[in-house]
C-alpha positions as CSV (number, residue, x, y, z in Angstrom):
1,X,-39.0,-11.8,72.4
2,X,-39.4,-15.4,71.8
3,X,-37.4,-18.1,73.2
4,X,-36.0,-20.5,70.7
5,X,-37.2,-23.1,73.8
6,X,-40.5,-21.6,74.1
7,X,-41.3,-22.5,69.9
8,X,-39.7,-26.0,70.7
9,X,-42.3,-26.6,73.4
10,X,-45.2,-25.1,72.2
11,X,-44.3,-25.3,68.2
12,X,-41.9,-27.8,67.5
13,X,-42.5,-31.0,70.2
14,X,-46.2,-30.9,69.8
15,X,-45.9,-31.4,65.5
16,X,-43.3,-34.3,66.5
17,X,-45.7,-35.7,69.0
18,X,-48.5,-35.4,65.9
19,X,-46.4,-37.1,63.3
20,X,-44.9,-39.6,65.6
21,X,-48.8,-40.6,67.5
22,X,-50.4,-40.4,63.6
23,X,-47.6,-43.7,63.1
24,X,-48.7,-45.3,66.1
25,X,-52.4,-45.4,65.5
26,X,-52.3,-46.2,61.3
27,X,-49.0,-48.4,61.2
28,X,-49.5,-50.1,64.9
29,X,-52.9,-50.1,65.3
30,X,-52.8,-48.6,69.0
31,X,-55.7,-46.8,70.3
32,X,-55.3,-43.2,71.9
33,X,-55.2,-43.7,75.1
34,X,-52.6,-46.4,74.4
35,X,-50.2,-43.6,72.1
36,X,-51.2,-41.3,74.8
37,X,-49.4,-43.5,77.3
38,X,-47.1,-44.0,75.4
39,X,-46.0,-40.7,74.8
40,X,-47.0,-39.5,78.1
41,X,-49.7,-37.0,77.3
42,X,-53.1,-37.1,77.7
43,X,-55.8,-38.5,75.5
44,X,-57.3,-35.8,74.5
45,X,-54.1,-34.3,73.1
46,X,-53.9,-37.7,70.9
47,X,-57.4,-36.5,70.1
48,X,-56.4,-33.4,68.8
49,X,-54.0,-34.1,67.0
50,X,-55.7,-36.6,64.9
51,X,-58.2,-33.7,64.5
52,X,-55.2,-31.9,63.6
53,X,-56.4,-28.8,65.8
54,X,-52.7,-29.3,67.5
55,X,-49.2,-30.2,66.3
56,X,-49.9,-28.1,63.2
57,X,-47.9,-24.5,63.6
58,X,-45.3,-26.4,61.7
59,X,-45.2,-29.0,59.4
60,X,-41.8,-31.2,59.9
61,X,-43.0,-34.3,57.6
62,X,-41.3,-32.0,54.9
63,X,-37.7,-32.9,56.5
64,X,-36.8,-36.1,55.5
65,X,-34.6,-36.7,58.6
66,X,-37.5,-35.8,61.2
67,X,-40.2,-38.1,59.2
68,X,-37.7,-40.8,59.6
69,X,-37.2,-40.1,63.4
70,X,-40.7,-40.1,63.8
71,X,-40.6,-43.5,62.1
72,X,-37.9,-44.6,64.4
73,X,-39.7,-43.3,67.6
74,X,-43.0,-44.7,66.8
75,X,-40.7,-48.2,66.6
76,X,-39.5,-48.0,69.8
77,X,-42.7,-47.1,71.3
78,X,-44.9,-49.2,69.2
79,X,-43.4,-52.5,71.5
80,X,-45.3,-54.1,74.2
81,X,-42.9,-52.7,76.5
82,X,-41.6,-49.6,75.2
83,X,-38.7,-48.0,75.8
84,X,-39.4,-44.8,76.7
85,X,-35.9,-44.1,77.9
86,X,-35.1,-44.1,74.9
87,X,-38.0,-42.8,72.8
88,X,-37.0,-39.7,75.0
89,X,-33.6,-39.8,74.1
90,X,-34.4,-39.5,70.4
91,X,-37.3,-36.5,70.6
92,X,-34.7,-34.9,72.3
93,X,-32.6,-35.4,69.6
94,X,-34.5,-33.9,67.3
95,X,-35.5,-30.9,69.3
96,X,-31.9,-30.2,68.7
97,X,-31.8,-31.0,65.5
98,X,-34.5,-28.6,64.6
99,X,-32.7,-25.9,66.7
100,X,-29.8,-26.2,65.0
101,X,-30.9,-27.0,61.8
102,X,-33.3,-23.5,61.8
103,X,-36.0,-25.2,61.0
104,X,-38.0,-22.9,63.3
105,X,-36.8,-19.5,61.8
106,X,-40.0,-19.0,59.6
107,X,-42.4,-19.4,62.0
108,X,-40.7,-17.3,64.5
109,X,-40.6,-14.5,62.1
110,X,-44.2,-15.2,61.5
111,X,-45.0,-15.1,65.3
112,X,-43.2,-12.2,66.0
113,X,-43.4,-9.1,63.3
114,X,-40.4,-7.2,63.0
115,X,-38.3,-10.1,64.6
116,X,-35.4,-11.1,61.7
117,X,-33.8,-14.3,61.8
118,X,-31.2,-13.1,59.3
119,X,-28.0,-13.0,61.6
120,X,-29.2,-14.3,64.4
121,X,-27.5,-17.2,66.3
122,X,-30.2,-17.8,69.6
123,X,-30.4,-21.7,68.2
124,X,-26.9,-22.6,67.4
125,X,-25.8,-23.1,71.1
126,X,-25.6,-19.2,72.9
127,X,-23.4,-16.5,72.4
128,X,-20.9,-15.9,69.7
129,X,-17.2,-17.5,69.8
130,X,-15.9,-13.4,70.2
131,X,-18.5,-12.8,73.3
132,X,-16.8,-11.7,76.5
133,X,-20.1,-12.8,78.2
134,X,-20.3,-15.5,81.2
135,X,-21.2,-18.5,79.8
136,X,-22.9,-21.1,82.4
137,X,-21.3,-24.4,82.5
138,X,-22.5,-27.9,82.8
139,X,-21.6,-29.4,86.8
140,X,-21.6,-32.9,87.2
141,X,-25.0,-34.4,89.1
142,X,-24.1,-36.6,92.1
């Protein structure tokens, strides 16, 4: 059983991190190391995306909405001093987004034979509205 958190991290984030790093190195003219900074991964993940041998499970330019994030996130981060607060605050947005929006359903049917996404609700926020089950709740950090 796949996590719908599990395809984000090793599915989802690094595609996002490809398409947003491809803007930074054609459209800013930033080296590697400096997207890799930038996004806080290492160099040789930069690397590997350009060589497109990561980032590639799914392909998220399709969306209109996520190749305009990545557009927006390559802004932010494209500054002398980016705001990564920020830049953060928008992949996270669109790992919910692509949660919620099923964008992963293919691919985890792919991944895992047998698996059907017809019916299933694990990305729109937990268990059903009729569920008796515990849900956790949020507590307040301080």
């Amino acid at each position: 059983m796949i996590n719908p958190y599990e395809m984000i991290s090793k599915s989802a984030l690094p595609a996002f991190r490809a398409m947003v790093s491809k803007r930074l190195t054609e459209n800013y003219d930033l080296t590697q190391q400096e997207v890799a900074v930038r996004l806080g991964v290492t160099q040789a993940s930069i690397s590997n995306y350009a060589r497109k041998a990561r980032g590639m499970m799914l392909n998220l330019e399709i969306d209109p909405n996520l190749a305009k994030a990545a557009d927006q996130v390559a802004q932010v981060l494209s500054s002398e001093t980016p705001n990564q607060t920020e830049a953060l605050r928008m992949m996270t947005e669109v790992c919910d987004y692509i949660r919620f929006n099923h964008v992963m359903c293919h691919l985890h049917e792919d991944l895992e034979p047998g698996f059907r996404t017809e019916g299933c609700y694990a990305c729109v926020g937990g268990l059903p509205i009729d569920s008796n089950q515990i849900r956790l709740k949020a507590h307040a950090l301080g």
